[in-house]
NUSERO-157833 format. One record per residue (C-alpha): residue in three letters; x, y, z. Coordinates in steps of 0.2 Angstrom, whole numbers. Example, Ala and Ser with C-alpha at 12.3 -4.5 7.8 and 13.67 -1.06 7.14 Angstrom:
2
ATOM code     u     v     w
ATOM  ALA    62   -22    39
ATOM  SER    68    -5    36
//
This chain:
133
ATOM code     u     v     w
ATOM  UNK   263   -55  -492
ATOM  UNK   266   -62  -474
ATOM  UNK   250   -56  -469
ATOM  UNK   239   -64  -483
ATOM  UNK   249   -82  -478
ATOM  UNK   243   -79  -460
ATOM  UNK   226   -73  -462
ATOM  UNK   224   -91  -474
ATOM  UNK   233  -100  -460
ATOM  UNK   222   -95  -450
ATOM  UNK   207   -98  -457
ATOM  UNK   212  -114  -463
ATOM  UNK   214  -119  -448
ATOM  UNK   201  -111  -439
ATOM  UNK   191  -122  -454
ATOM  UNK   198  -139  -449
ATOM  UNK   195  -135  -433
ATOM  UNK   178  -132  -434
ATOM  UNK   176  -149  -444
ATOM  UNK   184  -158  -432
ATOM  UNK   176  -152  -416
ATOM  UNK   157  -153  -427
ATOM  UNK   163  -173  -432
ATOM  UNK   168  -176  -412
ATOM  UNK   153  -170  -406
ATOM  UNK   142  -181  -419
ATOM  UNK   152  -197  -419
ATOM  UNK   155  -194  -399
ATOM  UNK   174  -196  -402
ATOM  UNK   182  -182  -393
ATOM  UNK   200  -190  -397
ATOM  UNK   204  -181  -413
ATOM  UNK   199  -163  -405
ATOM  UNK   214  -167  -391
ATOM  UNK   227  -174  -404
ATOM  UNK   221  -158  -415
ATOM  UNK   223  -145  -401
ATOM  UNK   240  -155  -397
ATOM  UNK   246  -152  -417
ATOM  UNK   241  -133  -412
ATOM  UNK   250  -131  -398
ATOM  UNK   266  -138  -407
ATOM  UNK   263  -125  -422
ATOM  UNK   261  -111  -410
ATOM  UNK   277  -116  -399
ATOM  UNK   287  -117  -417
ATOM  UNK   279  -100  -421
ATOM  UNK   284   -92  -404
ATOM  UNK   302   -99  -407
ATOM  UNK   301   -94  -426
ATOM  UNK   296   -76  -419
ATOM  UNK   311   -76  -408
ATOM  UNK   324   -83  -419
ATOM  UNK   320   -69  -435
ATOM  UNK   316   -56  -420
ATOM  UNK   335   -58  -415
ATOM  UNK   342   -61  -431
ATOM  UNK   333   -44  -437
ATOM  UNK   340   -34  -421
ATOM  UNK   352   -46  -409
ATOM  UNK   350   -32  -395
ATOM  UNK   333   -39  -391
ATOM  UNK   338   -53  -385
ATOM  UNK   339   -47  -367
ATOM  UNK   320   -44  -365
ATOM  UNK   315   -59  -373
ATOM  UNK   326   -70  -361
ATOM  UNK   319   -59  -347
ATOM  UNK   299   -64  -354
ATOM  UNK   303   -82  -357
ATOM  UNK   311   -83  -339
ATOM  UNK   294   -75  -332
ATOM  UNK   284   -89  -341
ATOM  UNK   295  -103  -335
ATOM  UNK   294   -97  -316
ATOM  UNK   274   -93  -320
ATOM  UNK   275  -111  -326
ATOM  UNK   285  -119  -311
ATOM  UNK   277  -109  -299
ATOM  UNK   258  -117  -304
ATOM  UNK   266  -135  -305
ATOM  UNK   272  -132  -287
ATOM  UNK   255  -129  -283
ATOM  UNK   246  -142  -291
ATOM  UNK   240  -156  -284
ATOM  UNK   242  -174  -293
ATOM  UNK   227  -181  -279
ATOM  UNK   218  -193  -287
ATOM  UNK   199  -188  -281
ATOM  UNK   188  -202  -285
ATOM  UNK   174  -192  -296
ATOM  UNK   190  -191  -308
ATOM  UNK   185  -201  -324
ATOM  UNK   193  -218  -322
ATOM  UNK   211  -219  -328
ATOM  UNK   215  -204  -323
ATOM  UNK   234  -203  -317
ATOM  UNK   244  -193  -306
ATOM  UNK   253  -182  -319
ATOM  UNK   236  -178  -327
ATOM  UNK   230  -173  -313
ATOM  UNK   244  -163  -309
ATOM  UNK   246  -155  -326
ATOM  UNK   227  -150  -328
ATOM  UNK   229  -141  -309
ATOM  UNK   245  -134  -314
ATOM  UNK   236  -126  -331
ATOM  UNK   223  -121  -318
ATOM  UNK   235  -113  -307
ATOM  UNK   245  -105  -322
ATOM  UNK   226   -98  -329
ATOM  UNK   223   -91  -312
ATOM  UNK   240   -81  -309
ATOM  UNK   238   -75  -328
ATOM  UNK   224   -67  -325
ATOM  UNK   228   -62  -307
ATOM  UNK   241   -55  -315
ATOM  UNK   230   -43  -330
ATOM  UNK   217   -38  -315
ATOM  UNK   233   -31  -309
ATOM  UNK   241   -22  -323
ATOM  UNK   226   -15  -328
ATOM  UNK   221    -7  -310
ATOM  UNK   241    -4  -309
ATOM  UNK   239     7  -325
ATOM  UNK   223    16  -319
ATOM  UNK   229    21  -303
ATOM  UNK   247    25  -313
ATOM  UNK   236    38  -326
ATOM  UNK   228    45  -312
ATOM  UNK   244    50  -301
ATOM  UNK   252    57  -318
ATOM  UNK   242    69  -322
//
């Protein structure tokens, strides 16, 4: 039953997304696609914590690796806003402030060590099979 609420979730919202990106591009108002992708990112932050809450009601011993996860993704997080950059360049749009600047390099950074990070679990796996056998 869970799954058939998620799967309509999902396409619900997939729907209203597609609306709203198709009546941004038309009416050249891209203000509702960022408050939308904003009300996404708050469902999926109360998902994660949802997920975690009945993950350690279900079974309190996993509590351990999901402290250790959620560490990670705090230091992966700190680690790209010590690496951002809040400069101001001046082919910015106009209005563009030192904390916007500074959050999009961090997501930057962040996207970077992400997927420095599969590259290097993948090849890690590889060369792993191969020595085992």
């Amino acid at each position: 039953m869970t799954d058939r609420i998620s799967n309509i979730s999902m396409y619900v919202l997939i729907g209203i997304g597609i609306v709203v990106f198709l009546l941004g591009v038309v009416q050249e108002n891209y203000s509702p696609m960022l408050y939308f992708s904003y009300l996404l990112t708050v469902l999926a932050g109360l998902g994660w914590l949802g997920g975690i809450a009945v993950s350690i009601a279900m079974n309190p011993s996993s509590i351990k690796p999901m402290l250790i996860w959620g560490g990670a993704l705090i230091a992966v997080l700190a680690v790209g806003y010590g690496l951002a950059s809040g400069e101001v360049l001046e082919n910015y749009p106009i209005g563009t402030s030192e904390q916007a600047s500074k959050l999009s390099g961090m997501g930057l950074y962040v996207l970077y060590l992400v997927f420095i990070g599969a590259i290097g679990s993948v090849l890690f796996a590889a060369v792993w099979g191969t020595i085992r056998k």
